[in-house]
Backbone as numpy.savetxt, mean C-alpha at the origin, in Angstrom:
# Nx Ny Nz CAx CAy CAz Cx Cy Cz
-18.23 36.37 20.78 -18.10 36.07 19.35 -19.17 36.83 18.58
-19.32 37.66 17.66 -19.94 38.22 16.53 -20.47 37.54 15.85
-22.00 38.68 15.77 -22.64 37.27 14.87 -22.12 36.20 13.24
-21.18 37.62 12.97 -20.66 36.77 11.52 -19.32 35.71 11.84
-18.74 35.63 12.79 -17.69 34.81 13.47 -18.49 33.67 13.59
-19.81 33.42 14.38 -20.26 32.44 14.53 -20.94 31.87 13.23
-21.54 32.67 12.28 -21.72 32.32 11.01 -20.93 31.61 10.33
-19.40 31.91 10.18 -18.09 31.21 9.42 -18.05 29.94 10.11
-17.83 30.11 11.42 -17.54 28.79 12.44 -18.63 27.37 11.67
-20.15 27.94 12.10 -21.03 27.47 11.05 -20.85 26.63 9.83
-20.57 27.63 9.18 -20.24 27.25 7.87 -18.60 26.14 7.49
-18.06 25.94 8.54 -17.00 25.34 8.65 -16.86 24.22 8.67
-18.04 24.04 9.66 -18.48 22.80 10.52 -19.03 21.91 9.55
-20.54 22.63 8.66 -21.16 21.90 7.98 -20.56 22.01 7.02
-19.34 22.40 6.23 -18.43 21.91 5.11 -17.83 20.81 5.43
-16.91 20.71 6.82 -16.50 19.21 6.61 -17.29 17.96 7.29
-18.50 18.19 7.47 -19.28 17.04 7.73 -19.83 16.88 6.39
-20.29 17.76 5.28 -20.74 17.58 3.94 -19.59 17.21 3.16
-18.28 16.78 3.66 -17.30 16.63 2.80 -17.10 15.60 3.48
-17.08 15.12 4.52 -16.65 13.81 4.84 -18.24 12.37 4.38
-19.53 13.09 4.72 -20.86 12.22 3.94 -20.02 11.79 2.62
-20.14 13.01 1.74 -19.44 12.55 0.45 -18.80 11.49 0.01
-17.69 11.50 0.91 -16.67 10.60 0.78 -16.96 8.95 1.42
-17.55 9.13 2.46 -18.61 7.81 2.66 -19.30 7.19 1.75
-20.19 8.61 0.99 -21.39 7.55 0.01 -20.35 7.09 -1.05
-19.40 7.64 -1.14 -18.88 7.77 -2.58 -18.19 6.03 -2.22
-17.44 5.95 -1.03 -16.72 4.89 -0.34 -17.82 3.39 -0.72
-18.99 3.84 -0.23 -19.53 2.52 0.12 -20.20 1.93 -1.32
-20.83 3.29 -2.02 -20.79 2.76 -3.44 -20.05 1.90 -4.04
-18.51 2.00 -3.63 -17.57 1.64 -4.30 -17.45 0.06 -3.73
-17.63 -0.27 -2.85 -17.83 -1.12 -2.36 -19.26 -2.36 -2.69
-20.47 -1.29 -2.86 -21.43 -1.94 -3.78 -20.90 -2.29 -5.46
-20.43 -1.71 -5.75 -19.75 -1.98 -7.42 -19.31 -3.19 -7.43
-18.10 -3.47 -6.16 -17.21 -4.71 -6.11 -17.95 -5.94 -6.03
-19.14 -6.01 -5.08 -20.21 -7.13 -4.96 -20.44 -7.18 -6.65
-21.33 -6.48 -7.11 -21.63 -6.57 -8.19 -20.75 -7.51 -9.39
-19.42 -6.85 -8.99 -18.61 -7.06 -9.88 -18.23 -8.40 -9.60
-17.93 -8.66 -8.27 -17.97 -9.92 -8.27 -18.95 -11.01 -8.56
-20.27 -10.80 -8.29 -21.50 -11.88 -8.65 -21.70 -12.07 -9.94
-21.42 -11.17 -10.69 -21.72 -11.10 -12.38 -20.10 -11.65 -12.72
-18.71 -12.06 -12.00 -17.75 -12.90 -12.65 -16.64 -12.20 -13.46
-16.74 -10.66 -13.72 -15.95 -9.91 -14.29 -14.70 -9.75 -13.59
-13.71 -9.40 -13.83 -12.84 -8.94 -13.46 -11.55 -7.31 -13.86
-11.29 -7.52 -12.56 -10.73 -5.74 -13.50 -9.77 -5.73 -14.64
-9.54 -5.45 -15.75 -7.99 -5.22 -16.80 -7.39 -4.15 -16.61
-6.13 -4.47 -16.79 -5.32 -3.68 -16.65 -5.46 -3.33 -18.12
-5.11 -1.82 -17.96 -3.95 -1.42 -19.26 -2.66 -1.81 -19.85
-2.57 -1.67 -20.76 -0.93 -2.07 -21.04 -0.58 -1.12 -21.59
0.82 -1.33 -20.60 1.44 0.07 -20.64 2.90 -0.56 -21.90
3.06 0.79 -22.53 4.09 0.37 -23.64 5.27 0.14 -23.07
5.96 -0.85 -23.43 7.40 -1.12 -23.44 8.23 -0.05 -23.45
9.68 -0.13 -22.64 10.33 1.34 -22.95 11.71 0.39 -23.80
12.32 1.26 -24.50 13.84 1.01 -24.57 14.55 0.85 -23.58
15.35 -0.39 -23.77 16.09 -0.84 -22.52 16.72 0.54 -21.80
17.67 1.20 -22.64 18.11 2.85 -22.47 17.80 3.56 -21.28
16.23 3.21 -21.41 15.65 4.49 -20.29 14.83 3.97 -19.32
15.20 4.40 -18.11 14.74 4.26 -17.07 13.46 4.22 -16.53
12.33 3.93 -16.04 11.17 3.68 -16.06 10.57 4.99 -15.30
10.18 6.10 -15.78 9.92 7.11 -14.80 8.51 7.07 -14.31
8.58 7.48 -12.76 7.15 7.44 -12.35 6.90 8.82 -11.91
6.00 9.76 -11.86 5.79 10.47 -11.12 4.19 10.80 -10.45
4.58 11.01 -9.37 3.32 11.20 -8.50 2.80 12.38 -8.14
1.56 12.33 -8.02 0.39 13.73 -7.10 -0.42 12.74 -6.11
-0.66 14.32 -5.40 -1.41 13.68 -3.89 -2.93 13.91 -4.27
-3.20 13.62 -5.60 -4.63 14.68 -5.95 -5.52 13.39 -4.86
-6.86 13.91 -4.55 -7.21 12.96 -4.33 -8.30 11.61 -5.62
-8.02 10.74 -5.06 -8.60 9.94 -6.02 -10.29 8.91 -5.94
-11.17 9.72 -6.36 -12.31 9.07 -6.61 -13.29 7.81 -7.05
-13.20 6.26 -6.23 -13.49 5.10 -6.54 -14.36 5.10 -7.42
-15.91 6.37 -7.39 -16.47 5.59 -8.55 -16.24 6.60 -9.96
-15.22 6.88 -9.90 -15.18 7.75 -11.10 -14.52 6.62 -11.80
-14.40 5.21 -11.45 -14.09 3.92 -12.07 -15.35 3.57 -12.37
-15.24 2.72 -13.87 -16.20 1.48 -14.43 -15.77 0.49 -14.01
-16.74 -0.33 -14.52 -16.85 -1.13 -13.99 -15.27 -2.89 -14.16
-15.26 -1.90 -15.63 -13.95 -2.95 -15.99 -12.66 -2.20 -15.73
-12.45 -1.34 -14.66 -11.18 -0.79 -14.63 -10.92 0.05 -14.90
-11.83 1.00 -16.13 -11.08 2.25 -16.63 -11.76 3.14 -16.41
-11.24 4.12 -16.30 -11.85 5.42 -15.93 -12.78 5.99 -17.17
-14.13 6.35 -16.57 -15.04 6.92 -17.70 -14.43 7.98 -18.74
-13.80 8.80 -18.18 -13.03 9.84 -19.09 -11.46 9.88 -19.54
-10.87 9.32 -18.43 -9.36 9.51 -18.95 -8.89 8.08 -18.18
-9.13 7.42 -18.55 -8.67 5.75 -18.46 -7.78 5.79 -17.22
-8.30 5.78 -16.21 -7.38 5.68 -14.69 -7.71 4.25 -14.78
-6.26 3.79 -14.07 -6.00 2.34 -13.89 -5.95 2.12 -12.29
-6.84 1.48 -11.74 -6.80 0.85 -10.15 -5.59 -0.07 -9.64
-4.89 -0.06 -9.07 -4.35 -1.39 -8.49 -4.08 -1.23 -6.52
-4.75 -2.12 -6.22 -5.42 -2.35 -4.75 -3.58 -3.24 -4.39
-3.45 -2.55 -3.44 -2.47 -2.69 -2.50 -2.80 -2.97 -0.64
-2.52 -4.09 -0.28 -2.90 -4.56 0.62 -1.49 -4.08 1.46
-1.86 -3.93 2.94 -0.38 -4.27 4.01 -1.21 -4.89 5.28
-0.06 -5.83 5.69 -0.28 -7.08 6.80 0.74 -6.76 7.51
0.49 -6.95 9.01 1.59 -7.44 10.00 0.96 -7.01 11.16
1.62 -7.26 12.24 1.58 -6.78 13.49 1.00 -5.42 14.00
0.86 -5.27 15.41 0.60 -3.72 15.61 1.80 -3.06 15.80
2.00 -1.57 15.42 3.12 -0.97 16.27 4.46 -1.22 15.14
4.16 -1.67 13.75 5.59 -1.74 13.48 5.78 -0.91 12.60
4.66 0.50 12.51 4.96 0.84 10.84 4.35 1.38 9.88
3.50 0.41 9.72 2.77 0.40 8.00 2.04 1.53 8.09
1.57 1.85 9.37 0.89 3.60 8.53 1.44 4.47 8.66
2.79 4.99 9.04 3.49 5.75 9.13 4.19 5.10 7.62
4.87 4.15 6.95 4.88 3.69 5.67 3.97 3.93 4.99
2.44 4.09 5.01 1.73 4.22 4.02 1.81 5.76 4.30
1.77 6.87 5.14 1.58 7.95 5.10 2.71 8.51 4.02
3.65 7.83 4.55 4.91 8.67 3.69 5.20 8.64 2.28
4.54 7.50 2.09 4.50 7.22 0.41 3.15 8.07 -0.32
1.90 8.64 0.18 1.12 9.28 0.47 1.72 10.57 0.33
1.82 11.01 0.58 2.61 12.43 1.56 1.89 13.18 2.55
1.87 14.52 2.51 1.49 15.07 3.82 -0.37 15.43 3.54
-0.74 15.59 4.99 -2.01 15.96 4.73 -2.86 14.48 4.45
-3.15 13.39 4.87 -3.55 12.29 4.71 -4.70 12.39 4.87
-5.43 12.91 5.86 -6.63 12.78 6.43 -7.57 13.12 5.20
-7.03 13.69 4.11 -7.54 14.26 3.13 -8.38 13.26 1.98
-7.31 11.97 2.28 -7.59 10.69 1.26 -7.82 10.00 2.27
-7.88 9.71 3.71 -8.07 8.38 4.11 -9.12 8.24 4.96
-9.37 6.70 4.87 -10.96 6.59 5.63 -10.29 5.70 6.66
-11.01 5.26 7.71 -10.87 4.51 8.87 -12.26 3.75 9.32
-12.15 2.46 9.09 -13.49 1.59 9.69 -12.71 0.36 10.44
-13.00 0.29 11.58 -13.11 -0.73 12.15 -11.74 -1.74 11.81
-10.68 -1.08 12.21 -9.41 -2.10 11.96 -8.85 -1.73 10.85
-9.55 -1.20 9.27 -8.84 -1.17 8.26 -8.71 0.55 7.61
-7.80 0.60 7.33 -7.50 1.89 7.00 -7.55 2.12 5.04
-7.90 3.13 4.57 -8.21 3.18 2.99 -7.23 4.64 3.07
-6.40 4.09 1.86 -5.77 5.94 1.48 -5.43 5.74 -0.10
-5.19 6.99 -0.64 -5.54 6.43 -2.38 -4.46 7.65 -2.49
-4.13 7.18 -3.69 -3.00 8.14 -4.29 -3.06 8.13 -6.10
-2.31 8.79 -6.54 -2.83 8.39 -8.09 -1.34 8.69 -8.28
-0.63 8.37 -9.43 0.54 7.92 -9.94 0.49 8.01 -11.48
1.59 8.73 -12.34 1.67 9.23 -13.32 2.46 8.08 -14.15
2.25 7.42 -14.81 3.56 6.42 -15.40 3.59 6.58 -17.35
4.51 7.45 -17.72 4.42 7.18 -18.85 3.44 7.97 -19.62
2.45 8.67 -18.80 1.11 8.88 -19.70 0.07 8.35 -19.30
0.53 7.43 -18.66 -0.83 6.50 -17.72 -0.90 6.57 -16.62
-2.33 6.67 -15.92 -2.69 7.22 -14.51 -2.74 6.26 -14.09
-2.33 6.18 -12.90 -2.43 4.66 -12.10 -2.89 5.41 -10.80
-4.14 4.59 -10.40 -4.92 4.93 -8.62 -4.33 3.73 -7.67
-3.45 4.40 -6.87 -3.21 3.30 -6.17 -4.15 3.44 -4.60
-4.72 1.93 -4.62 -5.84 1.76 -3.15 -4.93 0.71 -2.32
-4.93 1.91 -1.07 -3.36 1.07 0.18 -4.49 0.99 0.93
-4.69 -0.37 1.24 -5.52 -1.11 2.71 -4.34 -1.32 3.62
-4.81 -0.87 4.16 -3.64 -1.11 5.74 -4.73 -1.65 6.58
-4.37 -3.02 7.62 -5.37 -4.06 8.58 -4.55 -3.63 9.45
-5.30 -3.63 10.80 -4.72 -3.20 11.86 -3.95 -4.51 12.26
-2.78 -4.56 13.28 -2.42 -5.78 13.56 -3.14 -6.55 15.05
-4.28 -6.02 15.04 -4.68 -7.04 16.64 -5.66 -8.03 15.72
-5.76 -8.79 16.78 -6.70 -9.87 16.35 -8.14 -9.61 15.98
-8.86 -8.86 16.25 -9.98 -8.30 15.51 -9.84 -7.95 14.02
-8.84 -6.93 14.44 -8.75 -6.46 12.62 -8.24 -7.32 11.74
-8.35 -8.74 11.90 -8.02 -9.67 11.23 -9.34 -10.20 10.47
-10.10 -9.76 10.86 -11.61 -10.25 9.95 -11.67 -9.50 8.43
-10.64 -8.38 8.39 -11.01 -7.52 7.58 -9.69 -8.12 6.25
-9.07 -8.54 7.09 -8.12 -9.51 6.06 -8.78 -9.92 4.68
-10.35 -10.45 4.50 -10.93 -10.98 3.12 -10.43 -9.81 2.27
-11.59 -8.62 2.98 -11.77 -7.85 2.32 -10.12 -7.12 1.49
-9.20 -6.69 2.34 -8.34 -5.75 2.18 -7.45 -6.67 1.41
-7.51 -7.99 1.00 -6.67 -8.77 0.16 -7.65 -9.44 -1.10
-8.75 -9.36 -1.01 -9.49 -9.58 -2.42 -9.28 -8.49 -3.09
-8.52 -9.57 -4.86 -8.45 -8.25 -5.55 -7.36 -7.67 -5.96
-6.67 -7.73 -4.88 -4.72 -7.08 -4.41 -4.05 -7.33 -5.57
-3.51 -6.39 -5.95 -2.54 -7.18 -7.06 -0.97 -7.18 -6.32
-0.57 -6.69 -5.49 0.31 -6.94 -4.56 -0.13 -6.82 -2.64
0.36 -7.87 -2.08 0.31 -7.55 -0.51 1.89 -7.78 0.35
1.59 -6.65 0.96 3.09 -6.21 1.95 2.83 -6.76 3.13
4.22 -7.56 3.56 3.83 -8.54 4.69 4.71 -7.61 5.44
4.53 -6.62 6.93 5.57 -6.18 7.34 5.86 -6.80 8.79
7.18 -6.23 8.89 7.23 -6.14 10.35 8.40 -5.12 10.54
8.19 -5.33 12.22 9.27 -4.10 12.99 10.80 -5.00 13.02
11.78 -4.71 12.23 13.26 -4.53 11.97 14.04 -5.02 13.70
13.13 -4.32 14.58 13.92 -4.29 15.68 13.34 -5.50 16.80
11.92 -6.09 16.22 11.31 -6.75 17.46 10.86 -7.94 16.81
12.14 -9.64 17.12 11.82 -10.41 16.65 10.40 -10.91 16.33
9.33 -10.49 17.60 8.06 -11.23 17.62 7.33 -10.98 16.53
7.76 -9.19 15.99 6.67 -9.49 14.94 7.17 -10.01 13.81
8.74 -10.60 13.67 8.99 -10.93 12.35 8.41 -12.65 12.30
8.61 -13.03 13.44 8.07 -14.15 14.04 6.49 -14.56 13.09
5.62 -13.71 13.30 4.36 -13.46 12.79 3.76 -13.48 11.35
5.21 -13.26 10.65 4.76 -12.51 9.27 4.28 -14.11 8.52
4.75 -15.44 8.51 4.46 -16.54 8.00 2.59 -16.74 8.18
2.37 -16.62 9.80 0.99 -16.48 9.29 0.42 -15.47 8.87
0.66 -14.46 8.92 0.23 -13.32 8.32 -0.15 -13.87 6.69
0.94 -14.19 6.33 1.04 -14.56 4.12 -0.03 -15.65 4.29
0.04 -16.89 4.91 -1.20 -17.65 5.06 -2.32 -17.29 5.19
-2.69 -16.29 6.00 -3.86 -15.47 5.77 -4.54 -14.80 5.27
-3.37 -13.99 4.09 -3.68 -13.28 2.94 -4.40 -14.45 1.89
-3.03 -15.39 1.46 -3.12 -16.20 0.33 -4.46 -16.94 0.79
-5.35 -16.80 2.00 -6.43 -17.48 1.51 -7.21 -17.27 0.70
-7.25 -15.81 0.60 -8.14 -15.13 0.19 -7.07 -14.29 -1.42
-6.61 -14.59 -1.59 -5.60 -13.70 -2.73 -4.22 -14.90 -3.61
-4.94 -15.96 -4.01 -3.24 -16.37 -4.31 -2.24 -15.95 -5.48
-2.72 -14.97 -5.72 -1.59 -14.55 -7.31 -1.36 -12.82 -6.74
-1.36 -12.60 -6.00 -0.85 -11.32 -5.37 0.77 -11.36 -5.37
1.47 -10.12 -5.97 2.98 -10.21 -5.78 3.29 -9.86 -4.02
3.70 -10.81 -3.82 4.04 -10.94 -2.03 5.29 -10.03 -2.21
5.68 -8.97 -1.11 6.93 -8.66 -0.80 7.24 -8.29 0.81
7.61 -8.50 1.53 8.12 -9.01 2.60 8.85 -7.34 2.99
8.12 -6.52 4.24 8.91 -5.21 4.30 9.57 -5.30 5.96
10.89 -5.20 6.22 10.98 -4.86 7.20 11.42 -3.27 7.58
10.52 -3.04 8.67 10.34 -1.12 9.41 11.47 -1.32 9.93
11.06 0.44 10.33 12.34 1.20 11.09 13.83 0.64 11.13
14.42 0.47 9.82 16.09 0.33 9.84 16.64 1.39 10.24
16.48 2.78 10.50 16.99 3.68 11.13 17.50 3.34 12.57
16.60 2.51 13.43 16.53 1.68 14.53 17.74 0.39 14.71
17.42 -0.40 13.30 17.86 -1.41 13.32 19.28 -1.48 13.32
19.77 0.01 12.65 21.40 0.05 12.28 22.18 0.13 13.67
21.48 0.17 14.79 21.89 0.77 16.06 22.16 -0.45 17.05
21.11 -1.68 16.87 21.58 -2.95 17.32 22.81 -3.66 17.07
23.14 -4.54 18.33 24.77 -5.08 18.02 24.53 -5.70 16.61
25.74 -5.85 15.71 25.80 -6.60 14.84 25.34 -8.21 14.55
25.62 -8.95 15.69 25.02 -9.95 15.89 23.67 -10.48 15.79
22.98 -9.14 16.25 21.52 -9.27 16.60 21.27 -8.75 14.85
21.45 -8.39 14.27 21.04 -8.12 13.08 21.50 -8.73 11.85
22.55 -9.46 12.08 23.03 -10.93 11.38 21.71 -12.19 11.81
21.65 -11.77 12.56 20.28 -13.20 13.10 19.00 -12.54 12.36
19.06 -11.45 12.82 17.30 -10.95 11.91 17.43 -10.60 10.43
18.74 -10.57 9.88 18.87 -10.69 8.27 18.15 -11.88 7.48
19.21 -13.10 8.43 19.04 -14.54 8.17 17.61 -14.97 7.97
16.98 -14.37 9.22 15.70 -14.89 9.53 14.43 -14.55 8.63
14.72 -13.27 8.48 14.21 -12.34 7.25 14.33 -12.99 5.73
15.80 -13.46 5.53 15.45 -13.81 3.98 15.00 -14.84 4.41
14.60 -15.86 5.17 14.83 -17.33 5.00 13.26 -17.29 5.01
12.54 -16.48 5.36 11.08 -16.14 5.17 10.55 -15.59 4.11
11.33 -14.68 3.25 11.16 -14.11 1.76 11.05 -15.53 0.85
12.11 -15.87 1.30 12.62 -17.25 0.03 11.38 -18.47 0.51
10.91 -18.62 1.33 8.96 -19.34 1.73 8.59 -18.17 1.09
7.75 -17.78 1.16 6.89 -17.14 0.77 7.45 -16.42 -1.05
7.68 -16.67 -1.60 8.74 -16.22 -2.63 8.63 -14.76 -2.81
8.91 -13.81 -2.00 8.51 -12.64 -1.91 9.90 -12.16 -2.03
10.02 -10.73 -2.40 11.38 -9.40 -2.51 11.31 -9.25 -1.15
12.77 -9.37 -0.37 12.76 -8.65 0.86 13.23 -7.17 0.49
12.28 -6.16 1.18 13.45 -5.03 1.48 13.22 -4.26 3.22
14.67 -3.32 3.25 14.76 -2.93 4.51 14.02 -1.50 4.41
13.18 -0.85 5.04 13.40 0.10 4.82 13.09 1.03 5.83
12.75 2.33 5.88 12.21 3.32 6.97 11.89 4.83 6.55
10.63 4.75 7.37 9.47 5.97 7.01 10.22 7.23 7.33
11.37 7.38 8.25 11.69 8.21 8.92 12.58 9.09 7.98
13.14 8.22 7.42 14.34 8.57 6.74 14.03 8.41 4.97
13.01 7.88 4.69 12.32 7.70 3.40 13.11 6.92 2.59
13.52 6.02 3.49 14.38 4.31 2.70 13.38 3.23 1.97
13.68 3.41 0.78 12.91 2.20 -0.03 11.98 2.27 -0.38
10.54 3.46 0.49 9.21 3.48 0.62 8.75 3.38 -1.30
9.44 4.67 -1.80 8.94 4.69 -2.77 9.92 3.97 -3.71
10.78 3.32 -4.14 11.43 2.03 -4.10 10.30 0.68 -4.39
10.14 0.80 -3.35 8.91 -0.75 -3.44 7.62 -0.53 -4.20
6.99 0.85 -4.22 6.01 0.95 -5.02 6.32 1.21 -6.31
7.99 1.50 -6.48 7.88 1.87 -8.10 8.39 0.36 -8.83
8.92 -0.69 -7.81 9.05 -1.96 -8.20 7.71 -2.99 -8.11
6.55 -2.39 -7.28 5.34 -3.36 -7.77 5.01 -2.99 -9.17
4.83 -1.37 -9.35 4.53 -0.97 -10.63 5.38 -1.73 -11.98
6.61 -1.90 -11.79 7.36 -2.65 -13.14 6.47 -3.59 -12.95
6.86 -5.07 -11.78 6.51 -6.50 -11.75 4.83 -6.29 -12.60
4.05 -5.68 -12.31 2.80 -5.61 -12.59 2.58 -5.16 -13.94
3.32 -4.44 -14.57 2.98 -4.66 -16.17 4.33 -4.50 -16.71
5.37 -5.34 -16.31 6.27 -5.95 -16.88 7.30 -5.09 -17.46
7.49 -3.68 -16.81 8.50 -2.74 -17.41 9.92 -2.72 -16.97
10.81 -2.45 -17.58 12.04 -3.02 -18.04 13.10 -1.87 -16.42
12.20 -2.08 -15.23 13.16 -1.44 -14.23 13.04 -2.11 -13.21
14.53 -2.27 -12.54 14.35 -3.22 -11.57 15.50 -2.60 -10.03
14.94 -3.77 -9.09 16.02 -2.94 -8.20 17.46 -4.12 -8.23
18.25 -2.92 -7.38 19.42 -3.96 -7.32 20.06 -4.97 -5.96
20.31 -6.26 -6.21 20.30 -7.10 -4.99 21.12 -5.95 -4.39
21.35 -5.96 -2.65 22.04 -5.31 -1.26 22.14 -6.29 -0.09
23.41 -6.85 -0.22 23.37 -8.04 1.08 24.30 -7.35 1.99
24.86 -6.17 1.97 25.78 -5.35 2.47 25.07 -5.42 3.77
25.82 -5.55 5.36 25.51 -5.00 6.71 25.88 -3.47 6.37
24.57 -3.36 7.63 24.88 -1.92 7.65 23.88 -0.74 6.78
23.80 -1.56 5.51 22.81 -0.94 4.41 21.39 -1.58 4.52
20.48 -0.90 3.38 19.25 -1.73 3.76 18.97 -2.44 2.94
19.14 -3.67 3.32 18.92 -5.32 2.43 17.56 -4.96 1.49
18.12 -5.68 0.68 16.95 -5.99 -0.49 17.82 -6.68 -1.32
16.20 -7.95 -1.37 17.00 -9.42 -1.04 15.92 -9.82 -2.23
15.97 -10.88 -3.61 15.11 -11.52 -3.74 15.87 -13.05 -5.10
């Protein structure tokens, strides 16, 4: 190797270790803010976003820019161009999903926005609505029993949490009841919505078996009063669907989805 080959290599190395520090201090700051914010009793505001004419459809559009926690104040808005936060939690099992769901709603290149500590995963996206920037913060908890400590954290705050499970493997739908109990200890005015993975999978089981996990599915939405929907990362069913329906529920804009009790299709139930 040449000495200027090994120079670049060099210089490679200590770019993304000086780019990943960054994103740490910048991380844990953000994390000091929230203490703060919490001991002093404040809480975050939303913006309000204008009403549309019934007419028109609620458009969202998205970038993968990445998005910077403390380039937030302390009440929510962005020092320069009023970015709006809303913290998005996901719960369930291991193995059914949710970060292959959170990647895809994300898009490609993740490693770019996301951090990894100890069970809980951070990825940020920012979202165009109207004129208004919306940062969305996706906590994904791992599903073993350890990464269940991190449950406070990744649901204080939430203005929605996704209870998932795997479509194809009763046990983890089994799960999802304590899962919402575990959130709501720590979160009770979070919009609950109830996701079941991989329907690409699910369409392939006898009919029977998926008449039983329909049933079982809403009869757990309707406890927990949560939106069921079906969906899958693979095939990009619903993903962005569900985030453009937390966005209405959350400041009240005039778009909604439509009930699907159809076999065969992917339920969305509420």
């Amino acid at each position: 190797m040449t000495q200027l080959s090994r120079k670049l290599v060099g210089f490679d190395v200590k770019w993304c270790i000086d780019e990943r520090m960054a994103f740490l201090r910048r991380f844990f700051r953000f994390f000091w803010d929230k203490i703060i914010m919490c001991s002093t009793g404040k809480h975050i505001r939303y913006r309000r976003i204008p009403r549309f004419p019934s007419s028109r459809s609620m458009r969202i559009t998205e970038t993968v820019l990445a998005y910077d926690p403390m380039s937030m104040s302390s009440n929510g808005y962005e020092t320069e161009s009023d970015l709006v936060a809303l913290k998005i939690s996901l719960l369930g099992d291991c193995h059914i999903g949710k970060t292959s769901f959170m990647i895809k709603y994300v898009g490609d290149e993740p490693e770019k926005r996301c951090l990894e500590m100890g069970g809980l995963n951070l990825v940020e996206k920012i979202s165009f609505v109207q004129g208004a920037r919306i940062a969305y913060s996706i906590w994904d908890v791992g599903g073993d029993h350890k990464a269940r400590d991190q449950i406070p954290i990744a649901c204080k705050d939430a203005s929605a949490i996704l209870i998932m499970f795997d479509l194809t493997s009763r046990s983890t739908l089994n799960s999802v009841i304590g899962w919402y109990q575990q959130a709501r200890k720590w979160n009770k005015t979070a919009i609950p919505i109830l996701i079941g993975t991989k329907f690409d999978d699910f369409i392939c089981l006898p009919l029977a078996m998926q008449w039983t996990i329909i049933i079982q599915a809403r009869a757990y939405a309707q406890a927990m009063k949560a939106t069921l929907f079906f969906s899958s990362s693979t095939y990009n069913i619903n993903v962005n669907k569900i985030f453009k329906f937390i966005t209405a529920k959350i400041f009240n804009l005039p778009w909604t989805v439509k009930r699907n009790l159809t076999i065969g299709e992917p339920i969305i139930d509420f």
